[in-house]
C-alpha positions as CSV (number, residue, x, y, z in Angstrom):
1,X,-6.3,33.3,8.6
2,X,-10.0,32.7,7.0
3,X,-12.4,30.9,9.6
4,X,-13.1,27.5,7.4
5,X,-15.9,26.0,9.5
6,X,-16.0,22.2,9.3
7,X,-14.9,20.5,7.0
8,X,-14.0,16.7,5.3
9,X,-11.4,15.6,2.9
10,X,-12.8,15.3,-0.3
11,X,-12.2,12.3,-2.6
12,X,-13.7,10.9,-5.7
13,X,-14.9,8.2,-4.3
14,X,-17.6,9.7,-2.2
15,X,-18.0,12.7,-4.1
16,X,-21.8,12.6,-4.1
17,X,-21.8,11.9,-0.7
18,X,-19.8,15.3,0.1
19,X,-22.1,17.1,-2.4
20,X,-25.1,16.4,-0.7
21,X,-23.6,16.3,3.3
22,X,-25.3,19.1,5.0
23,X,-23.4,21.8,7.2
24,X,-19.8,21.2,5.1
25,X,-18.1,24.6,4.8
26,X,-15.3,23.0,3.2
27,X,-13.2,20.4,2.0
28,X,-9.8,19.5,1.1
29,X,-8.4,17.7,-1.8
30,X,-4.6,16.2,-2.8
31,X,-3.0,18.6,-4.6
32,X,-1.4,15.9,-6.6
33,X,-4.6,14.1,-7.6
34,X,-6.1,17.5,-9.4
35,X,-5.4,18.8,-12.9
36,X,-6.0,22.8,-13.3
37,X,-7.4,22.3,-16.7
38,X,-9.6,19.6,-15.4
39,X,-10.9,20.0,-12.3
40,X,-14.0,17.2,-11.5
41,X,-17.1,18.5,-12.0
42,X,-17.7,18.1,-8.2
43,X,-15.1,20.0,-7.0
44,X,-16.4,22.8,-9.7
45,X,-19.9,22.8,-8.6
46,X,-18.7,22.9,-4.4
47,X,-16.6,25.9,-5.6
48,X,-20.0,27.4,-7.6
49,X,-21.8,27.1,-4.2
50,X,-19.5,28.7,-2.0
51,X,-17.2,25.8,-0.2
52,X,-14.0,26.6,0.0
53,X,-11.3,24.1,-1.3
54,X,-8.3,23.7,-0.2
55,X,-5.1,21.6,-2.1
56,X,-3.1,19.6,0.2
57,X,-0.2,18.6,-1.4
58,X,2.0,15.4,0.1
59,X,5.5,15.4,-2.1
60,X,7.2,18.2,-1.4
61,X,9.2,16.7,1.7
62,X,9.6,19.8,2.8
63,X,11.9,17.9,5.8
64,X,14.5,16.8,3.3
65,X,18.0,17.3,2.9
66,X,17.2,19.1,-0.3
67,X,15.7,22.6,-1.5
68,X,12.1,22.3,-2.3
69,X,11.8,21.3,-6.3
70,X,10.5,24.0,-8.2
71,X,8.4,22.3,-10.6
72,X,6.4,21.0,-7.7
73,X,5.6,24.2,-6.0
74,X,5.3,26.1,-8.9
75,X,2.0,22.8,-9.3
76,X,1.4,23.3,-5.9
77,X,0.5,27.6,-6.6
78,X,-1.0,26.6,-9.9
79,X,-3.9,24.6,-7.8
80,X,-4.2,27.0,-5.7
81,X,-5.1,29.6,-7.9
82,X,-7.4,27.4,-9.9
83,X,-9.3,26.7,-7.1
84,X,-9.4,30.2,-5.8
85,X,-7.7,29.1,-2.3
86,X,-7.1,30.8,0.8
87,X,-4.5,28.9,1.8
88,X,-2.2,25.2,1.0
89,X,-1.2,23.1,3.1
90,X,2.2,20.5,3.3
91,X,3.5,18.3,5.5
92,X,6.7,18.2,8.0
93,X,8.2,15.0,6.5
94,X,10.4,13.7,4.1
95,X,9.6,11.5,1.6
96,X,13.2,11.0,-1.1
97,X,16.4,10.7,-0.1
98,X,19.7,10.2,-1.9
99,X,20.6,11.8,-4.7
100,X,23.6,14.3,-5.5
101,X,23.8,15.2,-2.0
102,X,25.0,11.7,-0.8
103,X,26.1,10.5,-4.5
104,X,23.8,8.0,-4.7
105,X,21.0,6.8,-6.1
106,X,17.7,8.6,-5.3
107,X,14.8,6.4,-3.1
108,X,11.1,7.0,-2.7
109,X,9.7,6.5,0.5
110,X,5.8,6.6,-1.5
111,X,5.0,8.2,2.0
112,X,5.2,10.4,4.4
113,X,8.5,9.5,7.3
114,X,9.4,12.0,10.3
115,X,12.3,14.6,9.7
116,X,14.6,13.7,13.0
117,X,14.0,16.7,15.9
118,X,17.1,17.8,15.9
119,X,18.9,21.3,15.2
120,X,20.0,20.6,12.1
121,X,16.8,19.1,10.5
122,X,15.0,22.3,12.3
123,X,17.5,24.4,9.6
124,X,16.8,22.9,6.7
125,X,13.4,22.8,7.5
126,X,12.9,26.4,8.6
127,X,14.5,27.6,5.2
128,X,12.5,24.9,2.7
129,X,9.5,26.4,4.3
130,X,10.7,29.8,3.4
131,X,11.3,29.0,-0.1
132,X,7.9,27.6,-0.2
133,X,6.4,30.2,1.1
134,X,7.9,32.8,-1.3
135,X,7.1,30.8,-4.4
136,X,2.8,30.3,-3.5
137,X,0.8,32.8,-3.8
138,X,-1.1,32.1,-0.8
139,X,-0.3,31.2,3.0
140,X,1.2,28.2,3.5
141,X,0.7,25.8,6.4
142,X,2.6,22.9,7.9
143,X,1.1,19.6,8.8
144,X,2.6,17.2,11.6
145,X,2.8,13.7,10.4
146,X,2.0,10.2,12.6
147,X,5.3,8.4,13.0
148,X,5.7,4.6,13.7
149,X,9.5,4.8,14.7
150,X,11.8,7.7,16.6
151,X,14.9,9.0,15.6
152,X,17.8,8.6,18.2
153,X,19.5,11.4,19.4
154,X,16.1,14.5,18.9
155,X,17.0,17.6,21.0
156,X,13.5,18.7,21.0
157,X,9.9,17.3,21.9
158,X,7.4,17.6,19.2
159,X,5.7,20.7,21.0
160,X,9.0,22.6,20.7
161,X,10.0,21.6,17.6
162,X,6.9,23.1,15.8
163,X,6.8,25.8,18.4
164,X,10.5,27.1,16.7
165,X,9.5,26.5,13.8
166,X,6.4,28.8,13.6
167,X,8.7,31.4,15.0
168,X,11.4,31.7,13.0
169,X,9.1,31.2,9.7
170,X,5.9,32.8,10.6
171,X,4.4,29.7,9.1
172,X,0.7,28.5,10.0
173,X,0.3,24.9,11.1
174,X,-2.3,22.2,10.3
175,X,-2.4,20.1,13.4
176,X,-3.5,16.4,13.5
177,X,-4.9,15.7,16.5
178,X,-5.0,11.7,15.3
179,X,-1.1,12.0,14.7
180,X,-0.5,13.2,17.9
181,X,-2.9,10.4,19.1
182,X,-0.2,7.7,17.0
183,X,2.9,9.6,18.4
184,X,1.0,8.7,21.7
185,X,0.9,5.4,21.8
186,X,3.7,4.6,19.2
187,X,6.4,7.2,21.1
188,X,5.3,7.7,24.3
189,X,4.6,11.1,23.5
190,X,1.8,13.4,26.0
191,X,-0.8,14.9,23.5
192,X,-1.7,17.5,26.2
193,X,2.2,18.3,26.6
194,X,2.1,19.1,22.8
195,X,-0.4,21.1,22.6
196,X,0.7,22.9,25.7
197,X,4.5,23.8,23.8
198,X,2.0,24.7,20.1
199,X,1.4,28.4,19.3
200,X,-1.9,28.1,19.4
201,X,-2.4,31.6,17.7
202,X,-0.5,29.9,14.0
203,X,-2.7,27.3,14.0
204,X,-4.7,27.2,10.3
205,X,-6.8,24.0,10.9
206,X,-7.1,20.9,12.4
207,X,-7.3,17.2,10.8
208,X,-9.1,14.3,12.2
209,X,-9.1,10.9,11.3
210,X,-9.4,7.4,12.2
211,X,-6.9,4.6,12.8
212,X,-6.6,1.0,14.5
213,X,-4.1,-0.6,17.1
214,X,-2.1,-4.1,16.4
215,X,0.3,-5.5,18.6
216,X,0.8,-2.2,20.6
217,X,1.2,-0.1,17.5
218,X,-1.0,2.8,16.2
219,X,-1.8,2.8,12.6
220,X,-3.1,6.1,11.1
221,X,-4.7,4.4,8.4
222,X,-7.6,7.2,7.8
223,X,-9.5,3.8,6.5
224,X,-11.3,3.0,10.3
225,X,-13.7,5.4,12.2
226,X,-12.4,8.1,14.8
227,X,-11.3,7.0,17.6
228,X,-12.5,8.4,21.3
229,X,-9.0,9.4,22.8
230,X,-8.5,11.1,19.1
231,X,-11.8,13.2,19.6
232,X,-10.4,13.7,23.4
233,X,-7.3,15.2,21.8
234,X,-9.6,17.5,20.0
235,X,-11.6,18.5,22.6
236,X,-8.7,19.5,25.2
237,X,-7.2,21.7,21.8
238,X,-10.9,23.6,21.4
239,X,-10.6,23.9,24.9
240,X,-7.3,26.0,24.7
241,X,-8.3,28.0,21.4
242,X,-11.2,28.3,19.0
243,X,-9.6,26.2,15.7
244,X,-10.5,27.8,12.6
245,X,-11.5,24.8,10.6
246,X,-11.7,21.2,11.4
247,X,-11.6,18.7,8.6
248,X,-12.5,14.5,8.8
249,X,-10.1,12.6,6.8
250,X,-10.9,9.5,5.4
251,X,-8.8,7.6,2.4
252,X,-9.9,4.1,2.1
253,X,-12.6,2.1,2.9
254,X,-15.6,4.7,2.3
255,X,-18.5,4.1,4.7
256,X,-22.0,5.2,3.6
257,X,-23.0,9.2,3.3
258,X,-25.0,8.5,6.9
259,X,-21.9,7.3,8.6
260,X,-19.4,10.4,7.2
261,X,-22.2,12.1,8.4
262,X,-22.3,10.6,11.8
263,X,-18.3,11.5,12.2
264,X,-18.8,14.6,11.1
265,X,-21.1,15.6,13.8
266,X,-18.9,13.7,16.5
267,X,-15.8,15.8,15.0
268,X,-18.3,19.0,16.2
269,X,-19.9,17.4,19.6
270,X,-16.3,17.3,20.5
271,X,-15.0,20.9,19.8
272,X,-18.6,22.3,21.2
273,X,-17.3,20.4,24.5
274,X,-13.7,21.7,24.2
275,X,-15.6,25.5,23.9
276,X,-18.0,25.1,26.9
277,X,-15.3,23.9,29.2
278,X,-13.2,27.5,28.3
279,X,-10.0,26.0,30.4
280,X,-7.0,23.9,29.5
281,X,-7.8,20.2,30.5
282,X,-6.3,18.6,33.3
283,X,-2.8,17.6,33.4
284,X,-2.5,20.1,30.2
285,X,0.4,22.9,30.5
286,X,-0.4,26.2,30.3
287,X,-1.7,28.1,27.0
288,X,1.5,30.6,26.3
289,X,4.4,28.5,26.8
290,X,7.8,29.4,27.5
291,X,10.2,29.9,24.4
292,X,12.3,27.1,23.8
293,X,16.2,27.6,23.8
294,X,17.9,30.4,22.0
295,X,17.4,29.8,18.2
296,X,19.9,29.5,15.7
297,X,20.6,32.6,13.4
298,X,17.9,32.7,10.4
299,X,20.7,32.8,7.9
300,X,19.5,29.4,5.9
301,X,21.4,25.6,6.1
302,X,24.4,25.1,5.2
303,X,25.7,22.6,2.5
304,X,27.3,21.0,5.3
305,X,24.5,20.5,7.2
306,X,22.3,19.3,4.1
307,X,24.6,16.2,3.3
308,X,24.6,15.3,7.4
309,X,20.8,14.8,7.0
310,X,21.1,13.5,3.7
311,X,23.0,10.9,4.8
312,X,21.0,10.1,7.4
313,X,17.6,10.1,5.9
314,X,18.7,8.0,3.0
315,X,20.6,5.5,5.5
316,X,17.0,4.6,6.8
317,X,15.2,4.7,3.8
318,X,17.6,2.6,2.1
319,X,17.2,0.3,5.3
320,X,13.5,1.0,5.1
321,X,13.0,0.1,1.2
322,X,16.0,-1.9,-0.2
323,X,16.7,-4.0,2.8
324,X,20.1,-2.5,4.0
325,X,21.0,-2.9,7.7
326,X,19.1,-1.0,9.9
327,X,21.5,2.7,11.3
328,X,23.0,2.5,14.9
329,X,20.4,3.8,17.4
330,X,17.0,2.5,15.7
331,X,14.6,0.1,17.1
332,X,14.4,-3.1,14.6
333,X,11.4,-4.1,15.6
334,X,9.8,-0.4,14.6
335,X,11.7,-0.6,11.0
336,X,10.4,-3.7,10.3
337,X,7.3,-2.5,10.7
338,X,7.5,0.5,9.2
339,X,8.9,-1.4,6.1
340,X,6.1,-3.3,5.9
341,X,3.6,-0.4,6.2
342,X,5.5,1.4,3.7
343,X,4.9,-1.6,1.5
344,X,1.6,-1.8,2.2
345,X,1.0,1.4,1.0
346,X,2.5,1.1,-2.3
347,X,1.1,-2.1,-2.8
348,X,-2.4,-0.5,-2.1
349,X,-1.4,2.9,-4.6
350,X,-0.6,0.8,-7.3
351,X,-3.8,-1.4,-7.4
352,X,-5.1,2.4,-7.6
353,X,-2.9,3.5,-10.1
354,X,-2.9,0.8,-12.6
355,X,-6.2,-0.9,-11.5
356,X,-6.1,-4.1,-14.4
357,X,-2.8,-5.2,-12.2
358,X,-4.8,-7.1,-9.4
359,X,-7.6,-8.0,-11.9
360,X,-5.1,-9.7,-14.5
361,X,-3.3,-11.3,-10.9
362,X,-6.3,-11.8,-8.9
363,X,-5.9,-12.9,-5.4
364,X,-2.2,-13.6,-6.1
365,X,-1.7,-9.7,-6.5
366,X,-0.6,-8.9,-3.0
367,X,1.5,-11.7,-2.7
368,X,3.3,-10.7,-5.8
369,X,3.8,-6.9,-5.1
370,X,5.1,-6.9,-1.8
371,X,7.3,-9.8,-3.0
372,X,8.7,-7.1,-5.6
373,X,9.1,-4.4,-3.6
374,X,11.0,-5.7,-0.4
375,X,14.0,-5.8,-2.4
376,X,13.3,-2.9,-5.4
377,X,12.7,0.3,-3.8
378,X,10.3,3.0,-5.8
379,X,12.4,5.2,-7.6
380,X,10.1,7.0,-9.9
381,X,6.9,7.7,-8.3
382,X,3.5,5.4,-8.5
383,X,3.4,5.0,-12.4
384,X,6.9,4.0,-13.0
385,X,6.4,1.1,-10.0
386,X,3.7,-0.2,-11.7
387,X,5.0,-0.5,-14.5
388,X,8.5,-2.2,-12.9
389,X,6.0,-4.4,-11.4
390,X,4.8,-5.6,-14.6
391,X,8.4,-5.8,-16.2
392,X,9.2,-7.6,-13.3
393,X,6.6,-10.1,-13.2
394,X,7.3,-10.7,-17.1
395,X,10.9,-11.1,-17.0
396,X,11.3,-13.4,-13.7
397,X,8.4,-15.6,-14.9
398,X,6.5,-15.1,-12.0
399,X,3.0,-15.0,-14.7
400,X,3.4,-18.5,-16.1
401,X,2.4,-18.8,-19.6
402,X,-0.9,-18.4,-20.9
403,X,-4.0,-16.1,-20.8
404,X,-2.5,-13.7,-17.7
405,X,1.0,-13.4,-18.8
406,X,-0.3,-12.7,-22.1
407,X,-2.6,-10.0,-20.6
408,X,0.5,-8.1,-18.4
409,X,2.5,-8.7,-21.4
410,X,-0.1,-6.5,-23.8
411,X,-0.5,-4.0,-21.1
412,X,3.3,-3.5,-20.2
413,X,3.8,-2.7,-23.8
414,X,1.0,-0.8,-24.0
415,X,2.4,2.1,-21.1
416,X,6.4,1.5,-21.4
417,X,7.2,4.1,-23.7
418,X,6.2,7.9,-23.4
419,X,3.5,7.8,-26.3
420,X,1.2,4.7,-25.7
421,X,2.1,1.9,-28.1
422,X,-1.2,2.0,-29.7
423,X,-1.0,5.4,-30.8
424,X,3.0,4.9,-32.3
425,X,3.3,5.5,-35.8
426,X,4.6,2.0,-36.5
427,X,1.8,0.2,-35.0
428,X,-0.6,1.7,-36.4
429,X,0.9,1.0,-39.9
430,X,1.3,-2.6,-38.7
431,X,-1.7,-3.1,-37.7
432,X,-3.1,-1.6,-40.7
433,X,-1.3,-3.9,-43.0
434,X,-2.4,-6.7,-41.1
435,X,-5.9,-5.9,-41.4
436,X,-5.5,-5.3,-45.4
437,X,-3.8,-8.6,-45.4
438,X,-6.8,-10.3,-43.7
439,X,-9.1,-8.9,-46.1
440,X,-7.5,-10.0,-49.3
């Protein structure tokens, strides 16, 4: 595995300012947001310089019920080797359910949930990374996700769950040290225990990011500055091993260059602590743990255990998304606010997505959209919400006549057939004519 250096996530919104940070080895960008044929110029000049990129994709859902989709890894490799990688990265999560498995319709989550810690989910897991792994042409490595609620029932801590399944895939993992933070406060989970039960030798790289605390829940909203107990996370992991690369993340809310700047250099005050102190921190278990139980034989999931978690998963994204009642053995409380965030964040994608939305709705936007979504889950990805949103707003008359419905109306139109209505033969002959007319 290559040694990275430090690194931070790359977006376009502070592209300059990663241009022009000093002491960046590297940076990472979302698979999905990048176009082979059109890379931005910034990530084309990093690359001309030397800095390595990596693609970090986030909708596989390498955790669920079903067999990684082809057309998305074969998008996934094709990054890759456009950007000359040395490596891609994924997540342990789910983020669809439904579907053929269950005979039902399909759900998106619109972001990342936790795959439950049980044998079963380990299965299908260990063989979707393996049929990952055999369609990139680079390493692959597996990133643990920051989880608001727990499944009932898990088998396995989070330590031992990723210690199995580095072992019986070989896979590299990308640990978060602010998700383990989040799992912390959120689950009661000991960071220091995790990393004790981690292969440490599998580990790629290491994220870091920055979060906030309400009413006794973590959010890991990569929007707020780093946290101390998350750089205290990191420091007890350099302690333990020497990471390869270690990477600020930051999605929202962009701070000025000196700022990024100023977490960057905390991100490597911490590790340079972790390194002088050479010894596992206090309370920490040793470096080599002991195996977990015997593993199951690597002979792939059956169907059988597919539909179980495909029934499951989709049971608490339907409760999550569409409103059903919550599965037996869930804290309420948690779904309801993972609900919420999960709203939150499509709300937020959206605005991103098809920016004239809030400007035609203004401060009502918000308002509106998670009014839509608690009862219409996403079924279609980012651009088919917004433009369900708009149809929705339209055709419940919540835009009441004049200048804005007019403007949603016009832009609705505009997107809601494959070929943009502007460019259709029809209208273009149309508006042609009319023009003639208005000459005569």
């Amino acid at each position: 595995m290559p040694r990275l250096g430090t690194g931070i996530g790359w977006r376009p919104e502070i592209a300059d300012a990663v241009e022009g940070m000093p002491g960046i080895d590297w940076v990472e960008a979302v698979s999905e947001n990048l176009c082979p044929g059109h890379l931005p110029e910034s990530l084309v000049r990093l690359r001309e310089r030397g800095v390595t990129v990596v693609p970090h994709g986030v909708s596989l859902g390498l955790g669920g019920a079903e067999r990684p989709d082809p057309g998305r890894l074969a998008a996934l490799a094709e990054r890759a080797e456009a950007l000359g990688s040395p490596l891609v990265t994924e997540h342990i999560a789910f983020v669809r359910a439904g579907g053929p498995l269950t005979a039902s319709r399909r759900l998106e989550a619109g972001h990342l949930l936790p795959v439950p810690r049980t044998r079963d989910a380990l299965d299908v897991l260990c063989e979707n990374v393996r049929i990952a792994q055999d369609a990139l042409p680079v390493p692959l490595a597996v990133e643990n996700i920051a989880a608001l609620l727990a499944w009932p029932g898990e088998e396995m801590t989070e330590g031992q769950f990723l210690y199995e399944l580095a072992d019986r895939t070989g896979v590299r993992l990308l640990i978060d040290v602010a998700n383990l933070h989040t799992n912390h406060v959120n689950r009661g989970e000991d960071p220091a225990e995790a990393l004790g039960d981690l292969p440490l030798e599998a580990i790629a790289y290491v994220h870091v990011a920055g979060g906030f605390e309400r009413d006794g829940v973590w959010h890991d909203s990569h929007a707020h500055p780093v946290a101390q107990p998350v750089l205290d996370i990191l420091t007890d992991l350099a302690s333990r091993v020497a990471p390869p690369g270690v990477l600020l993340e930051r999605d929202e809310n962009f701070p000025a260059a000196g700022e990024l700047e100023g977490e960057v250099a905390a991100i490597r005050t911490a590790v340079e602590k972790g390194r002088a102190t050479g010894a596992p921190a206090v309370g920490s278990r040793a470096a080599t743990p002991p195996r977990p139980g015997p593993a199951r034989a690597a002979t792939g999931a059956g169907d059988a255990v597919r539909q179980r978690l495909a029934l499951d998963q989709t049971a608490l994204l339907s409760a999550l998304v569409a409103g059903t009642p919550a599965p037996e053995g869930f804290d309420r409380v948690r779904l309801g606010v993972q609900a919420r965030a999960l709203a939150a964040k499509r709300a937020d994608v959206v605005a991103k997505v098809a920016p004239e939305l809030p400007v035609f709705l203004g401060a009502g936007y918000r308002t509106a959209f998670l009014s839509y979504a608690r009862r219409r889950p996403m079924t279609g990805g980012y651009r088919r919400d917004a433009l369900d949103f708009a149809e929705w707003l339209l055709r419940d008359g919540r835009v009441p006549d004049g200048a804005v419905r007019r403007e949603v109306r016009q832009w609705w139109l505009e997107r809601e057939g494959p070929v943009p209505r502007s460019r259709r033969p029809g209208v273009r002959w149309a508006r042609a004519t009319g023009r003639a007319l208005l000459r005569r």
